[in-house]
C-alpha positions as protocol buffer text, in pm:
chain_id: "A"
residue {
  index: 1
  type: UNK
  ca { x: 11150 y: 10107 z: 8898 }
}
residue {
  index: 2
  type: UNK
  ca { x: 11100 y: 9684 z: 8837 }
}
residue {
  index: 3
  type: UNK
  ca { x: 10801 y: 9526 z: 9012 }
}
residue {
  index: 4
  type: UNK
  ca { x: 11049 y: 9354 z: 9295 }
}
residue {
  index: 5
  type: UNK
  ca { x: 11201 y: 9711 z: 9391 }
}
residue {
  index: 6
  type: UNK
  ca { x: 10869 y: 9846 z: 9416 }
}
residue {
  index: 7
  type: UNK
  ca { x: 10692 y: 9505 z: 9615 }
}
residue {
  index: 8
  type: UNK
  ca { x: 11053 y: 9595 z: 9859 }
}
residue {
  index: 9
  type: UNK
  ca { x: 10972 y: 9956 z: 9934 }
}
residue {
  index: 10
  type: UNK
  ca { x: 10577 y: 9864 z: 9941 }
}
residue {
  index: 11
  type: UNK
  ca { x: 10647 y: 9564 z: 10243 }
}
residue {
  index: 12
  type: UNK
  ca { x: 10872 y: 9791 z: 10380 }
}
residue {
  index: 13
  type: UNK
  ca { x: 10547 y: 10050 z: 10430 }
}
residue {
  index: 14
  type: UNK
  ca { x: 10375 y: 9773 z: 10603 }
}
residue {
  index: 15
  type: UNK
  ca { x: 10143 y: 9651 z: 10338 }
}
residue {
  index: 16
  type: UNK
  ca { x: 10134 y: 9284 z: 10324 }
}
residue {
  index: 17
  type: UNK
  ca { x: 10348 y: 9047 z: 10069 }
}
residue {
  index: 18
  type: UNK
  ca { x: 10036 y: 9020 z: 9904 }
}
residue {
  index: 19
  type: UNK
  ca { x: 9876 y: 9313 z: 9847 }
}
residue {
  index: 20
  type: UNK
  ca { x: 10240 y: 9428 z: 9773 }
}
residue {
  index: 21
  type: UNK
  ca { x: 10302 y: 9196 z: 9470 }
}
residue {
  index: 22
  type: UNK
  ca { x: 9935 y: 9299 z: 9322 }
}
residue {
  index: 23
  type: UNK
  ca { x: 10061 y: 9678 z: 9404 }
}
residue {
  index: 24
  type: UNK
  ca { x: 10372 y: 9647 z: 9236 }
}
residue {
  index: 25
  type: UNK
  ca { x: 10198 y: 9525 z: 8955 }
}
residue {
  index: 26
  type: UNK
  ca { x: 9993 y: 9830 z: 8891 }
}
residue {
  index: 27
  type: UNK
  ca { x: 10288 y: 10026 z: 8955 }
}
residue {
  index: 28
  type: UNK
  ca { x: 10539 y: 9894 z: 8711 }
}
residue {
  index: 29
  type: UNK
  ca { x: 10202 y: 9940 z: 8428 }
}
residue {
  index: 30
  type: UNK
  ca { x: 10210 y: 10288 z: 8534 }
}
residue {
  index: 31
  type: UNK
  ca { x: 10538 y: 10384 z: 8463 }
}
residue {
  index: 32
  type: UNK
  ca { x: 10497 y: 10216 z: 8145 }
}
residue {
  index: 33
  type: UNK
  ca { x: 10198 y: 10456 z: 8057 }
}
residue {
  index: 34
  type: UNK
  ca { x: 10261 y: 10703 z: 8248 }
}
residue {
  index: 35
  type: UNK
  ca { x: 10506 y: 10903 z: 8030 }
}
residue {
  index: 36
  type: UNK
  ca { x: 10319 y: 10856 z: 7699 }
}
residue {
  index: 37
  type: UNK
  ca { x: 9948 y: 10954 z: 7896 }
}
residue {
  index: 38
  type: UNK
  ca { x: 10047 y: 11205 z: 8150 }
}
residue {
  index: 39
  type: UNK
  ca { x: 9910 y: 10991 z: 8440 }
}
residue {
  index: 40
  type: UNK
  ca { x: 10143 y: 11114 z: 8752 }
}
residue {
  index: 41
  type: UNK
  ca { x: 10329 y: 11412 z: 8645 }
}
residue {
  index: 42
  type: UNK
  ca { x: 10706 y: 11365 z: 8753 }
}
residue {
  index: 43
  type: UNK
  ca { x: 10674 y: 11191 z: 9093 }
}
residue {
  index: 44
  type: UNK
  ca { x: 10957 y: 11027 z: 9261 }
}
residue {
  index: 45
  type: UNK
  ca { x: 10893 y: 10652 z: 9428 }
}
residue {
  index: 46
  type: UNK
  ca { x: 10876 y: 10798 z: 9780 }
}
residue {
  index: 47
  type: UNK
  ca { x: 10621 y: 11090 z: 9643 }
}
residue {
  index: 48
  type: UNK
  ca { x: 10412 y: 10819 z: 9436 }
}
residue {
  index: 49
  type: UNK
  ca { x: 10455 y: 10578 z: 9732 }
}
residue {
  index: 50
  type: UNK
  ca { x: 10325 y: 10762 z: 10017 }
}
residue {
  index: 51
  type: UNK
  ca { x: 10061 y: 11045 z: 9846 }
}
residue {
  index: 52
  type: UNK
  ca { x: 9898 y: 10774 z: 9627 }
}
residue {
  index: 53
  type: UNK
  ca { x: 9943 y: 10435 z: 9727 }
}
residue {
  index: 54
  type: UNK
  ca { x: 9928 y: 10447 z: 10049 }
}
residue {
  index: 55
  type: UNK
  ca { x: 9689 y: 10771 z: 10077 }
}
residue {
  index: 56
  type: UNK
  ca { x: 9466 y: 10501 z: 9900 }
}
residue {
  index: 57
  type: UNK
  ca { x: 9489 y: 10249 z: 10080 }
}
residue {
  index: 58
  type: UNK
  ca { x: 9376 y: 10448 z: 10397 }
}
residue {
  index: 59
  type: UNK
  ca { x: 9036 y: 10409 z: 10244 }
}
residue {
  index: 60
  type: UNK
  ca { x: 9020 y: 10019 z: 10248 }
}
residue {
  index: 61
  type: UNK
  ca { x: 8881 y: 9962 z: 10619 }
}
residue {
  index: 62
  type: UNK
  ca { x: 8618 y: 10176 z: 10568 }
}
residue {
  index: 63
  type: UNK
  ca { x: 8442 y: 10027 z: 10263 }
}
residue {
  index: 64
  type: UNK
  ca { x: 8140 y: 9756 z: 10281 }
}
residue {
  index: 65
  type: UNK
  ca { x: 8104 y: 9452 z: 10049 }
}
residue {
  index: 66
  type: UNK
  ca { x: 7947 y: 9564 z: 9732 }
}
residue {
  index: 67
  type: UNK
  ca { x: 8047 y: 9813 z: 9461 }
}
residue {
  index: 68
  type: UNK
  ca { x: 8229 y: 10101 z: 9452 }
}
residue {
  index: 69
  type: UNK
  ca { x: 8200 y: 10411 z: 9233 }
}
residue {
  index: 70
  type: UNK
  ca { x: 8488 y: 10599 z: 9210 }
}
residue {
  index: 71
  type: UNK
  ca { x: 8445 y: 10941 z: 9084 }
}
residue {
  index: 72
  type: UNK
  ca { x: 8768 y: 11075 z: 8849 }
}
residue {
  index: 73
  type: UNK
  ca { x: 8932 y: 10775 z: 8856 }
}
residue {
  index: 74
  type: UNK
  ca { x: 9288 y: 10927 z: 8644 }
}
residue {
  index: 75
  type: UNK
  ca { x: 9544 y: 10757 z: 8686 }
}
residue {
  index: 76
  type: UNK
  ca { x: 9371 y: 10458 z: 8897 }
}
residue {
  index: 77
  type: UNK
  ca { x: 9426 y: 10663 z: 9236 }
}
residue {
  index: 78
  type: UNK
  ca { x: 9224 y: 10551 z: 9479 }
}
residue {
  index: 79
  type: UNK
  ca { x: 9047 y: 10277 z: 9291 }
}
residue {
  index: 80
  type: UNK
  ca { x: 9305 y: 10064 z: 9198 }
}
residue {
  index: 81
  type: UNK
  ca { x: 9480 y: 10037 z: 9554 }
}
residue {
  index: 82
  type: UNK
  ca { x: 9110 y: 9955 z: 9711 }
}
residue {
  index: 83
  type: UNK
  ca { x: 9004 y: 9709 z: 9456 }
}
residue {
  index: 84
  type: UNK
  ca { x: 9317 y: 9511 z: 9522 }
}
residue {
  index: 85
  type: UNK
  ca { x: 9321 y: 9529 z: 9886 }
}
residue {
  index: 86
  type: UNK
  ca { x: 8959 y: 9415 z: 9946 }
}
residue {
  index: 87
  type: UNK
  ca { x: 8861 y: 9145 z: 9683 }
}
residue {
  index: 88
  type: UNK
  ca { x: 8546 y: 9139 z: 9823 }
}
residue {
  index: 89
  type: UNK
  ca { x: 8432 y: 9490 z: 9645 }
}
residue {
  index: 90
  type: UNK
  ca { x: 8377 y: 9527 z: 9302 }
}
residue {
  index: 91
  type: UNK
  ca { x: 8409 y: 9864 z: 9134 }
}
residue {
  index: 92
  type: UNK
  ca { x: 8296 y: 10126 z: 8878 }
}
residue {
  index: 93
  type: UNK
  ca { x: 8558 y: 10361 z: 8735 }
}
residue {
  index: 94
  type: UNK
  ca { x: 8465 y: 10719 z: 8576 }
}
residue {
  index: 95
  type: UNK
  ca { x: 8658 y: 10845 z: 8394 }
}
residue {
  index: 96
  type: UNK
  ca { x: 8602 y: 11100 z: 8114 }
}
residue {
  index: 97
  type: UNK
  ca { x: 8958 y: 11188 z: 7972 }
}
residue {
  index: 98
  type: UNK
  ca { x: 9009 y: 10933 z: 7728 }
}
residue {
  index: 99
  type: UNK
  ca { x: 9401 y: 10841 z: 7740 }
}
residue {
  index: 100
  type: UNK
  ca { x: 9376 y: 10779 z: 8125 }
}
residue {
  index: 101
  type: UNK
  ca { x: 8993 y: 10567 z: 8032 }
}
residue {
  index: 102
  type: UNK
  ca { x: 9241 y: 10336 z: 7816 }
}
residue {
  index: 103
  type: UNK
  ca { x: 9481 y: 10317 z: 8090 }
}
residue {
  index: 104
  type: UNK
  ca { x: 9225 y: 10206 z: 8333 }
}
residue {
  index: 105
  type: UNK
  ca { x: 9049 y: 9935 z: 8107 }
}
residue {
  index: 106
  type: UNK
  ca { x: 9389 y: 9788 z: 8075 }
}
residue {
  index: 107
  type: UNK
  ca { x: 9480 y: 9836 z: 8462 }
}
residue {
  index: 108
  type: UNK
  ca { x: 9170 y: 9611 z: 8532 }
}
residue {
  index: 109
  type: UNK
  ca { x: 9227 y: 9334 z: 8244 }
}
residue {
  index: 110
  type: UNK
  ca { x: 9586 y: 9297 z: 8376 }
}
residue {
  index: 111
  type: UNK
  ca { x: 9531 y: 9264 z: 8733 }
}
residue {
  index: 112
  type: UNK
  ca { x: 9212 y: 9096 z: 8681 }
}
residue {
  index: 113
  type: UNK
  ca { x: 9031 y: 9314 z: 8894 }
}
residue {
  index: 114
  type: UNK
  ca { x: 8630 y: 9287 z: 8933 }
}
residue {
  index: 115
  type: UNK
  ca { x: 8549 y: 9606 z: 8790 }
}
residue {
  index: 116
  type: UNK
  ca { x: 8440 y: 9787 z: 8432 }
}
residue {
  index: 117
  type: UNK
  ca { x: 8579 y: 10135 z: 8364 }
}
residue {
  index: 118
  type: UNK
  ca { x: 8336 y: 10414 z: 8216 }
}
residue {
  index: 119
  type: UNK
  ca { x: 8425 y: 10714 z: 8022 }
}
residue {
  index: 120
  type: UNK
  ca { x: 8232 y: 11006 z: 8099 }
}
residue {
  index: 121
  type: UNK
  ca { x: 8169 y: 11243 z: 8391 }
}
residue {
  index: 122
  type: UNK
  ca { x: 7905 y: 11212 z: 8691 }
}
residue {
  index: 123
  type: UNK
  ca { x: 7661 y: 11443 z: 8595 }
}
residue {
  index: 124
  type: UNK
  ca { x: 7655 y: 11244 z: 8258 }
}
residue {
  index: 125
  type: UNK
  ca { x: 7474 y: 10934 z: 8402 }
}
residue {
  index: 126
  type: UNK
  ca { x: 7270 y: 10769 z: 8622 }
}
residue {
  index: 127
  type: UNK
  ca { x: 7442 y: 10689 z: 8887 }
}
residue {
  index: 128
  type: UNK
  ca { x: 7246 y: 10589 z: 9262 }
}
residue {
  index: 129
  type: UNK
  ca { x: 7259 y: 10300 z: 9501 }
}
residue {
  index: 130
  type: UNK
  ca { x: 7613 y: 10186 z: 9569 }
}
residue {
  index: 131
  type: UNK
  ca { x: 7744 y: 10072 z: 9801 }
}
residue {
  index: 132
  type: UNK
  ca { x: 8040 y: 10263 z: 9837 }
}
residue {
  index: 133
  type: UNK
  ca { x: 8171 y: 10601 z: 9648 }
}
residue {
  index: 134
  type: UNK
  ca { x: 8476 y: 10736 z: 9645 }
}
residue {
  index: 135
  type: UNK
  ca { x: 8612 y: 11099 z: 9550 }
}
residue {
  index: 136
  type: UNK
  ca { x: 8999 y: 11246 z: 9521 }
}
residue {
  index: 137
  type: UNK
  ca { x: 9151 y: 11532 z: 9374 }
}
residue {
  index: 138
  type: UNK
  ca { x: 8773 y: 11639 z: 9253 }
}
residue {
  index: 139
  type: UNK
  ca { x: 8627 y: 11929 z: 9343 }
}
residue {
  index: 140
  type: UNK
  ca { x: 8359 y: 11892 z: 9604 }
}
residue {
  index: 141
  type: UNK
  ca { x: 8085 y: 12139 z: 9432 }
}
residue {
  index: 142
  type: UNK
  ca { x: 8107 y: 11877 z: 9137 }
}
residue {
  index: 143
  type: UNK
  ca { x: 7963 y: 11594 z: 9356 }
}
residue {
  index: 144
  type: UNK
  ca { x: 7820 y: 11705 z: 9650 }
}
residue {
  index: 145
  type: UNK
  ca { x: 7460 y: 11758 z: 9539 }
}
residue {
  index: 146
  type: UNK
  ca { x: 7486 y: 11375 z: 9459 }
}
residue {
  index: 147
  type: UNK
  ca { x: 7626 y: 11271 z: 9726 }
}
residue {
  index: 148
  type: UNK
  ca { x: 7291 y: 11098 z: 9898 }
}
residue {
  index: 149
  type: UNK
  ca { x: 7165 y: 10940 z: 9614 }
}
residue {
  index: 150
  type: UNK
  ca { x: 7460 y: 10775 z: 9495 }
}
residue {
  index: 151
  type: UNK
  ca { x: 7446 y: 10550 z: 9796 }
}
residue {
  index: 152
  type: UNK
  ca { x: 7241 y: 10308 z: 9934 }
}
residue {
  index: 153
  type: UNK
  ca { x: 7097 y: 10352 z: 10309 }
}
residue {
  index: 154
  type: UNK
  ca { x: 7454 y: 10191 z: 10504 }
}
residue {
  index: 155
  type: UNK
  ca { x: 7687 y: 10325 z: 10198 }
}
residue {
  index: 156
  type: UNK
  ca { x: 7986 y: 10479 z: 10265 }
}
residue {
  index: 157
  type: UNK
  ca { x: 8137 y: 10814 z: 10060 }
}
residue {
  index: 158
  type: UNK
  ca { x: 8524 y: 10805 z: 10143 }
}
residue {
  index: 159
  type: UNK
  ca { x: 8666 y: 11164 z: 10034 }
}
residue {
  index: 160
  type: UNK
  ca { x: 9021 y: 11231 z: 10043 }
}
residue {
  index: 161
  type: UNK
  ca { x: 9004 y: 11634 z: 10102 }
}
residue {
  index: 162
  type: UNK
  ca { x: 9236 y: 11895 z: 10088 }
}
residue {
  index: 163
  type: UNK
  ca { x: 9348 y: 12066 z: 10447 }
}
residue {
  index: 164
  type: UNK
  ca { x: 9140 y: 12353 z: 10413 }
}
residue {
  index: 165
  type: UNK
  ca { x: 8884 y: 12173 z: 10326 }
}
residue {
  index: 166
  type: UNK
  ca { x: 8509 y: 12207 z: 10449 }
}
residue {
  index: 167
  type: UNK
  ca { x: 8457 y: 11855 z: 10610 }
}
residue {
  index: 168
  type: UNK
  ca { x: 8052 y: 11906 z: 10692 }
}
residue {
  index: 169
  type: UNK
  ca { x: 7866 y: 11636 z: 10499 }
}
residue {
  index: 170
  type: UNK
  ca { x: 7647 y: 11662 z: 10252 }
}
residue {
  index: 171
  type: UNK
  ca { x: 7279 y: 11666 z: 10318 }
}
residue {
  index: 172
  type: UNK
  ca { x: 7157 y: 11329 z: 10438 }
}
residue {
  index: 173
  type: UNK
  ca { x: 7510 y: 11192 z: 10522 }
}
residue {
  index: 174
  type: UNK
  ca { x: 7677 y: 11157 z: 10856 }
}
residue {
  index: 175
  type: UNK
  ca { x: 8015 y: 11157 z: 11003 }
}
residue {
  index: 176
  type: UNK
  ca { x: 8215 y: 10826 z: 11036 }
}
residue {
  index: 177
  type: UNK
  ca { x: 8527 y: 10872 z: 11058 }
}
residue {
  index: 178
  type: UNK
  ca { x: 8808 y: 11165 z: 11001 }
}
residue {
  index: 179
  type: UNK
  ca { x: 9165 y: 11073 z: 11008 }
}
residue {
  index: 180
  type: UNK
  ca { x: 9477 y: 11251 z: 10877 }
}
residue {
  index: 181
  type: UNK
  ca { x: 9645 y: 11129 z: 10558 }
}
residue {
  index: 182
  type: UNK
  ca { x: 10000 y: 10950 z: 10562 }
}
residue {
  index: 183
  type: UNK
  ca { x: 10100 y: 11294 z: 10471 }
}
residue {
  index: 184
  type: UNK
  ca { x: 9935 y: 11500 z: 10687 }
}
residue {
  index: 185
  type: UNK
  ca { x: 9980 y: 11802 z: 10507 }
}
residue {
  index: 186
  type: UNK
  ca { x: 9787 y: 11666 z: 10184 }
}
residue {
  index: 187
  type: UNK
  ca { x: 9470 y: 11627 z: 10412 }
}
residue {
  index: 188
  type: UNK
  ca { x: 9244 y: 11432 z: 10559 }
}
residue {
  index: 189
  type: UNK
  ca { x: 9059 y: 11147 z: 10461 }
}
residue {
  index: 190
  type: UNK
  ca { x: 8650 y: 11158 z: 10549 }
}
residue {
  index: 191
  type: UNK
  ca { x: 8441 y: 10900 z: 10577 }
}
residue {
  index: 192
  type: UNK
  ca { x: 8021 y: 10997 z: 10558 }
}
residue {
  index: 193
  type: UNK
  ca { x: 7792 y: 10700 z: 10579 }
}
residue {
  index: 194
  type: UNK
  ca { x: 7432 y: 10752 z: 10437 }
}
residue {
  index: 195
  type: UNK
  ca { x: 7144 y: 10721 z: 10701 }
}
residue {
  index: 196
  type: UNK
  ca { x: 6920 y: 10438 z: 10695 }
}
residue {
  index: 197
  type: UNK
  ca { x: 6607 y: 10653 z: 10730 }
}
């Protein structure tokens, strides 16, 4: 699908002209890649549309200016979406598969997004003190332990979880927010905020 078809369907969802040419973008790169890298699997536009862009996008309120870390980045799901939509975050991308690291480092150079993309996994590196975190389609015994001191006192860990997943935070995190995903069947998207104390 071109760029206009997509920045069409994408207005059409409700996300601003904007935000919807910068989407549209990132979307036309990924089909490009997609087939040689194995990014999305064999999603249609409304699939693609609905359970990743806007599924991301859900996150965006929720984040506070600073950086965000987003844990398993793949195919630029959530990342990408949030970095575009709120300019005033800049981001960290892990990533540790190293077709969908390439992808990513030319995501960001294209849409001249304020971010560097790392390959490697979590328990690899030092990671604490962000601002924001986020987690999808990643296991939660891989990052809960973390969870605390990857954010700053005020940071915000946005998890897009599966619907039977367990939603009690992590030690030393608290409830924000809980919402359904656009598709409510996918899950639920939880916001924890770390304690100041």
């Amino acid at each position: 699908m071109n760029g206009s078809a997509w920045r069409d369907r994408l207005v059409a969802a409700g996300v601003s002209e904007e935000l919807a040419a910068s989407l549209a973008l990132f979307l036309e790169l990924l089909g490009r890649w997609g087939e040689a890298c194995d990014l999305t699997a064999e999603l249609g536009p409304e699939s693609l549309l609905r359970d990743h862009v806007l599924e991301s996008l859900s996150g965006a309120p929720w984040l506070v200016p600073g950086v965000l870390l987003d844990v398993g980045s793949g195919a630029g799901f959530p990342a990408i979406p949030l970095l575009l939509a709120r300019r005033d975050v800049r981001g960290v991308l892990l990533e540790p598969r190293s077709r969908r690291w390439a992808f990513l480092k030319e995501a960001v150079r294209e849409l001249g997004l304020a971010a560097e993309v790392r390959r490697g996994r979590l328990e690899d590196g030092a990671f604490s003190g962000v601002e924001n975190v986020s987690v999808r389609a990643l296991a939660r015994e891989v990052w809960e332990r973390k969870a605390q001191e990857l954010l700053k006192p005020g940071g915000r860990f946005l998890w897009w979880a599966g619907p039977r997943a367990c939603l009690t935070p992590p030690e030393g995190l608290e409830d924000v927010v809980t919402c359904p995903l656009p598709n409510p069947e996918r899950g639920w998207l939880v916001v924890w905020g770390r304690c100041f104390t």
